[in-house]
PLY file of the C-alpha trace (Angstrom):
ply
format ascii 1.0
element vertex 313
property float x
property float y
property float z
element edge 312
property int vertex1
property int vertex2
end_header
26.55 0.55 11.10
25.47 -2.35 9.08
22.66 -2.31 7.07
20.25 -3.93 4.31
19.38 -0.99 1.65
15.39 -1.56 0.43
14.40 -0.29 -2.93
10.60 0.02 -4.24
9.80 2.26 -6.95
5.93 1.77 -7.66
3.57 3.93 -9.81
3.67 6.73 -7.73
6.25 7.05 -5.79
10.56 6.16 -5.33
11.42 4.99 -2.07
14.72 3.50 0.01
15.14 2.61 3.54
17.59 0.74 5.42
17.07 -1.65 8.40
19.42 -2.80 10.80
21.25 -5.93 9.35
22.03 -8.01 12.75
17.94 -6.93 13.67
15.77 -5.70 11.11
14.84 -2.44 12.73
14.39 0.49 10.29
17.07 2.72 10.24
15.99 5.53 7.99
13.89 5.63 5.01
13.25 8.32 2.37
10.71 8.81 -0.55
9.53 10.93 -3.36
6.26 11.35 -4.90
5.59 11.32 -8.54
2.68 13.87 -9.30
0.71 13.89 -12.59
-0.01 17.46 -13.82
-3.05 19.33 -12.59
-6.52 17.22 -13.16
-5.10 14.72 -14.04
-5.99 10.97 -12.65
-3.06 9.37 -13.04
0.46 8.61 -14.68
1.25 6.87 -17.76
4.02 4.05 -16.91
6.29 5.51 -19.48
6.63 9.22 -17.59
7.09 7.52 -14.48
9.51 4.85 -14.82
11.51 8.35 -16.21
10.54 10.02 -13.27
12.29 7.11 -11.11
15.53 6.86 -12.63
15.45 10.74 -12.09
14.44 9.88 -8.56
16.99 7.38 -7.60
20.00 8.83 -7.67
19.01 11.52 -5.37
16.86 9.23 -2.67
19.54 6.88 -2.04
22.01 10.00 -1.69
19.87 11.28 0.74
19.22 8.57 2.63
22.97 7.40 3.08
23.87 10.88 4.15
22.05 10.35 6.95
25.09 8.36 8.93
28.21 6.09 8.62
26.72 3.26 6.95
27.83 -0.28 5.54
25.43 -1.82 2.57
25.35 -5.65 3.54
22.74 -6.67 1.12
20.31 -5.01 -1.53
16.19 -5.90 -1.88
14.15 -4.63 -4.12
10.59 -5.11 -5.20
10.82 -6.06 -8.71
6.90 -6.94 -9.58
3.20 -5.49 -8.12
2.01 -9.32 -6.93
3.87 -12.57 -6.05
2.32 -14.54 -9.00
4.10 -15.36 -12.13
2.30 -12.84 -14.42
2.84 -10.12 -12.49
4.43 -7.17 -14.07
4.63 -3.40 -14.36
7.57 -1.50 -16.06
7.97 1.04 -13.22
9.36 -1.59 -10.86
12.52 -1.82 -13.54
13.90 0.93 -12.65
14.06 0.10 -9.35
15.72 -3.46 -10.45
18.25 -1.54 -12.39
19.49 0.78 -10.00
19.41 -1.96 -7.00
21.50 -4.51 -9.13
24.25 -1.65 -9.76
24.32 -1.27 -6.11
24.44 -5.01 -5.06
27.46 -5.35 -7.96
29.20 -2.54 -7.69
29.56 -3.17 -3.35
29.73 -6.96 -4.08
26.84 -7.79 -1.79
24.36 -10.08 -2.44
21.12 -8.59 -4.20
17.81 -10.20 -2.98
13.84 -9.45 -4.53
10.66 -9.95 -3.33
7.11 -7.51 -4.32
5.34 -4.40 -3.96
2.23 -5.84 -1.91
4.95 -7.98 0.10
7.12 -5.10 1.08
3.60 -3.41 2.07
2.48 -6.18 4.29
5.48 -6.71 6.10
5.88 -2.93 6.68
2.63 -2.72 8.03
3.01 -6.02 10.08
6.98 -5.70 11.44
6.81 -8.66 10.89
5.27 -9.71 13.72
2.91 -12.57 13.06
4.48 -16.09 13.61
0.39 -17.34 12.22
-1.65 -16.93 9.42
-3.75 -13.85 8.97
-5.61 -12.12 6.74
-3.77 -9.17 4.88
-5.83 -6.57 2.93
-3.88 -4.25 0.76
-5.42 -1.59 -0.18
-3.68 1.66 -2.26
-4.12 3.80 -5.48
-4.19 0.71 -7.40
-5.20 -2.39 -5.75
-7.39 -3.40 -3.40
-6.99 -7.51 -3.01
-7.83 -9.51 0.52
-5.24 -11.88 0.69
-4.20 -14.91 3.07
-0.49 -14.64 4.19
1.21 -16.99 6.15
4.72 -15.89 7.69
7.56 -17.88 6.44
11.51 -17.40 7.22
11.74 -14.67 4.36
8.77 -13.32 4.35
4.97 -14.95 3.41
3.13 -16.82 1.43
0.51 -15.13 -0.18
-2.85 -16.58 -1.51
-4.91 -14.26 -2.80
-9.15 -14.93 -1.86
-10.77 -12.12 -2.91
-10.48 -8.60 -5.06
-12.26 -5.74 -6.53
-13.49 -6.58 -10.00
-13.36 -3.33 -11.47
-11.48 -0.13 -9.88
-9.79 -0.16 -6.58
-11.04 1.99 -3.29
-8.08 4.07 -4.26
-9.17 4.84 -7.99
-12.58 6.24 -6.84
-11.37 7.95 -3.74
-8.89 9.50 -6.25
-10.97 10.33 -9.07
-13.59 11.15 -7.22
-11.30 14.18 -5.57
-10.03 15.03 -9.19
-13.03 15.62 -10.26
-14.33 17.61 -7.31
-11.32 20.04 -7.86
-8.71 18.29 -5.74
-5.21 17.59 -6.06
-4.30 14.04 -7.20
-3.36 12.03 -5.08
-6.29 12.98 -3.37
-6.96 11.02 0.03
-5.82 13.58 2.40
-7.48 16.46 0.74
-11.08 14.48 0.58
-10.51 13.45 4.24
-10.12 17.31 4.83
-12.90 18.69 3.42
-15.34 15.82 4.68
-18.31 16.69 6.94
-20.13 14.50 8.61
-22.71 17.23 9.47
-23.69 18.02 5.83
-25.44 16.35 3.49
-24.10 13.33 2.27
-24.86 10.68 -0.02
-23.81 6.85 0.47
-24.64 3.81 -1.89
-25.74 0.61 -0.36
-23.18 -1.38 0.13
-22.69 -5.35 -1.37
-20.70 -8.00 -2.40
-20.80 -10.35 -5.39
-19.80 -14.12 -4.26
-17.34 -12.56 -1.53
-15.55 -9.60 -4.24
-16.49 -6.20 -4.50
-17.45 -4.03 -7.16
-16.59 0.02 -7.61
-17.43 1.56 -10.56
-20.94 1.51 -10.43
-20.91 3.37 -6.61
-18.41 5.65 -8.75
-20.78 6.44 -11.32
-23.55 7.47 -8.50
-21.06 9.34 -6.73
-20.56 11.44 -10.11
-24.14 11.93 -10.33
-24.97 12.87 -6.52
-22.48 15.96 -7.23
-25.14 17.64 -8.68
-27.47 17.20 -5.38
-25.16 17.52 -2.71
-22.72 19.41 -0.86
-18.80 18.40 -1.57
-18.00 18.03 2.18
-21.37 15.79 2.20
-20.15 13.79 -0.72
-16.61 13.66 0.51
-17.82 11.81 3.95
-19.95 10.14 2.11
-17.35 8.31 0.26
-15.46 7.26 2.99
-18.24 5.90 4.82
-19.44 4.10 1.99
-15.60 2.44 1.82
-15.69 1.91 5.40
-19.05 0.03 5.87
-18.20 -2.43 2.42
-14.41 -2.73 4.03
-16.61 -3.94 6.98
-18.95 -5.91 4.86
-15.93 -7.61 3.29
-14.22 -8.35 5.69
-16.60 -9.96 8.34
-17.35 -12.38 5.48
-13.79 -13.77 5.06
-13.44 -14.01 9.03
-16.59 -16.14 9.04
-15.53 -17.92 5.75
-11.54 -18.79 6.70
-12.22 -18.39 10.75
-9.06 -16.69 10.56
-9.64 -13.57 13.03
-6.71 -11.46 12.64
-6.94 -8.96 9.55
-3.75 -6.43 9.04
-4.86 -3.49 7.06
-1.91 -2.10 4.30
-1.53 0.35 1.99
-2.58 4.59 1.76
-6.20 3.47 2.16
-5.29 2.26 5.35
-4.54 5.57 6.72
-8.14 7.49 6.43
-9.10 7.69 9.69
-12.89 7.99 8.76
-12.72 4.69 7.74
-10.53 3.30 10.05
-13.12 4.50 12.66
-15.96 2.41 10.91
-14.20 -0.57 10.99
-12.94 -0.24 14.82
-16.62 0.53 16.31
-17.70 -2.47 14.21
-20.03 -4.57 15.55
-19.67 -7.38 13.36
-15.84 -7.26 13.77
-15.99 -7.10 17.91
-14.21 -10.34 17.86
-11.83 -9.52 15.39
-8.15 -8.60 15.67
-7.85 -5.36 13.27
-4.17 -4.46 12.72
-3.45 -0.91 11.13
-0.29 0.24 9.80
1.60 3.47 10.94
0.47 6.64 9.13
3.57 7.06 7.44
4.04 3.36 6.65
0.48 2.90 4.94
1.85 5.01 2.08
4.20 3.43 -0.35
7.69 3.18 0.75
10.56 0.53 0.83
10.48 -0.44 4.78
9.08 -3.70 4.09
11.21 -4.73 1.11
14.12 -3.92 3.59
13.35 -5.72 5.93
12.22 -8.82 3.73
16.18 -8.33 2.61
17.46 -8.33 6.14
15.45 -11.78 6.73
17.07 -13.18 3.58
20.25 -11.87 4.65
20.20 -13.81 8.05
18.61 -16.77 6.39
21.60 -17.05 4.02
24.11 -16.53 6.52
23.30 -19.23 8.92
0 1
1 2
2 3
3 4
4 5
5 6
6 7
7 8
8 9
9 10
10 11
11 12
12 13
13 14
14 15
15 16
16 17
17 18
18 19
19 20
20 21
21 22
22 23
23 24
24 25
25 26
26 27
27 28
28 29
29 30
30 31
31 32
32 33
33 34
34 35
35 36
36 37
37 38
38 39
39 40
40 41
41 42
42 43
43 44
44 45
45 46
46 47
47 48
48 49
49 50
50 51
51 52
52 53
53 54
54 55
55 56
56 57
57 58
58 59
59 60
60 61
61 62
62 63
63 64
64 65
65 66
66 67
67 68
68 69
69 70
70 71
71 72
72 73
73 74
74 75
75 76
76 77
77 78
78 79
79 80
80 81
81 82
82 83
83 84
84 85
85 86
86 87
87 88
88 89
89 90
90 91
91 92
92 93
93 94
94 95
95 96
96 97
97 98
98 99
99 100
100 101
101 102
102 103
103 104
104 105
105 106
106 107
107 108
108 109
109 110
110 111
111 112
112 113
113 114
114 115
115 116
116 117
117 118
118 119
119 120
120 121
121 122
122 123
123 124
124 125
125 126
126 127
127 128
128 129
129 130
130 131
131 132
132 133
133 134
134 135
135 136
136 137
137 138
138 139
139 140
140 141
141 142
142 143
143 144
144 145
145 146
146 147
147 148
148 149
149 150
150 151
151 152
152 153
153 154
154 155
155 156
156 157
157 158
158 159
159 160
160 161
161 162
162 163
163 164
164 165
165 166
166 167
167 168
168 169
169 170
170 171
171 172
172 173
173 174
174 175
175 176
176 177
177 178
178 179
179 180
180 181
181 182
182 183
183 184
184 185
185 186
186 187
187 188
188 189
189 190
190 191
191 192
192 193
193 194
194 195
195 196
196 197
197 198
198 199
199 200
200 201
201 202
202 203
203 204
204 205
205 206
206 207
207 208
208 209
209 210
210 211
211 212
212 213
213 214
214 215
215 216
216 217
217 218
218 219
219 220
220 221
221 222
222 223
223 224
224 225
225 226
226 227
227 228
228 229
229 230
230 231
231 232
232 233
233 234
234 235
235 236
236 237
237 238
238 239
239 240
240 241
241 242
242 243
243 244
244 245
245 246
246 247
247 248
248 249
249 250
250 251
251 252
252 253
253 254
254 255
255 256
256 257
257 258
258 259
259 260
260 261
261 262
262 263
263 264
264 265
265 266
266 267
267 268
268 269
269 270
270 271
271 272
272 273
273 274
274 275
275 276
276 277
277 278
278 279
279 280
280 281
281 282
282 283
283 284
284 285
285 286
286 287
287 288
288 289
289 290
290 291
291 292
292 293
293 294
294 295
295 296
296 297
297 298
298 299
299 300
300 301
301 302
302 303
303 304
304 305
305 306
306 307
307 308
308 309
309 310
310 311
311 312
């Protein structure tokens, strides 16, 4: 079978997939997570870009022992953000590996982004208009225009957090509660919407959002309230700004299709919020697969296979 091999190796996580090369349908895909060590928030870049090129080796053997496959092309993301001073060292690994491919087969080696490969996975692609594309994950949370071209989109970003991303607080906020990092799924499992619970007001400031300081109340309502209260309460609280946010770039751009990417994505608390939504009735929400919210390399695949067909005609 012919195939396009996808390569994405962001801060938390080494991923490969291949897609069909004559359609663009995934194929397989495999990842690994990187975990920090026991309370703690995060990873430095340094331990895991070594983490990846540990990774690698062993993804893309799994993932090609899955069947009797021919590598037509190689994508990888190679940057967070399509803008020019985008950068984060983890994403070289990922470069290095997917250029020895792509030379050592003597196929043609094709890039595009993180947030690209994470809207197209989410989308499959199939949007032939303009739409609004949040992407929201451990470490971003932008609201972005992106209109389809023949290799992917163009991508203008129109709003962001100013501070730390939904992601950071859900995270920190379940490290510091006792939880496992990363710690979405274990805050979603512990959240009660029968106890207690504590939720800031939501607002926005000229359209963007701001985190830290519902963080910092969060912190302090631990001493008050009940974990599976405060738990709920912070996924309600990302819900109803999500909503907030949202239903003011639909009014402001008229565009009324929104796509919802990245492990954010996935919570089904506040997925819930924002599908009983009022204000968003007339609204086109679009949510990713479970398993394609989280990071992964479907999208950067099948950017590849749309360069790949691009190139050959």
């Amino acid at each position: 079978m012919e195939v396009i091999l996808g390569i994405d190796t962001s801060c938390y996580t080494t991923s490969a997939a291949l897609v069909d090369a004559a359609n663009g349908e995934c194929v397989d895909y495999k990842l690994q997570m990187l975990l920090p060590q026991k309370n703690e928030k995060g990873l430095r870049q340094s331990t895991a870009l070594f983490l990846h090129v540990k990774n690698l080796p062993n993804v893309i053997n799994e993932l090609m022992s899955g069947g009797e496959y021919t590598i037509k092309a190689v994508c990888v993301s190679q940057k967070p953000r399509p803008v020019e001073d985008s950068y984060m060292p983890v994403f070289e690994a990922g470069v290095s590996v997917a250029s020895s491919v792509a030379s050592a087969l003597g196929v043609p080696l094709y890039t595009t982004t993180h947030q690209e490969n994470h809207i197209m996975a989410a989308s499959n692609g199939k949007f032939a208009k303009p739409f609004i594309a949040l992407h929201l994950s451990g470490g971003t949370t932008e609201l972005t225009l992106a209109t389809p071209d023949s290799t992917g989109f163009d991508i203008e970003l129109l709003s962001q957090t100013q501070d730390i991303s939904f992601g950071k607080l859900i995270d920190r906020m379940g490290v510091d509660m006792g939880l496992d990092f990363p710690a979405g799924k274990h805050l979603e499992a512990i959240a009660d919407s029968n106890a207690e619970r504590f939720v800031p007001p939501t607002k926005l400031y000229n359209g963007n959002l701001s985190l830290s300081g519902a963080e910092k109340q969060f912190i302090d309502a631990l001493a008050n309230y009940p974990k599976e209260g405060i738990a709920y309460g912070i996924f309600e609280y990302s819900g109803k700004l999500l909503e907030k946010w949202v239903s003011y770039w639909v009014e402001k751009t008229g565009i009324k299709t929104v796509l919802f990417a990245g492990g954010v994505a996935s919570n089904k608390i506040i997925k819930n919020i924002l599908q009983s939504s009022p204000k968003l009735k007339d609204t086109e929400l679009c949510f990713a697969e479970p398993e394609l919210c989280r990071d992964n390399a479907v999208g950067t695949a099948k950017i590849g296979q749309k360069f790949y067909t691009e190139k050959k005609q």
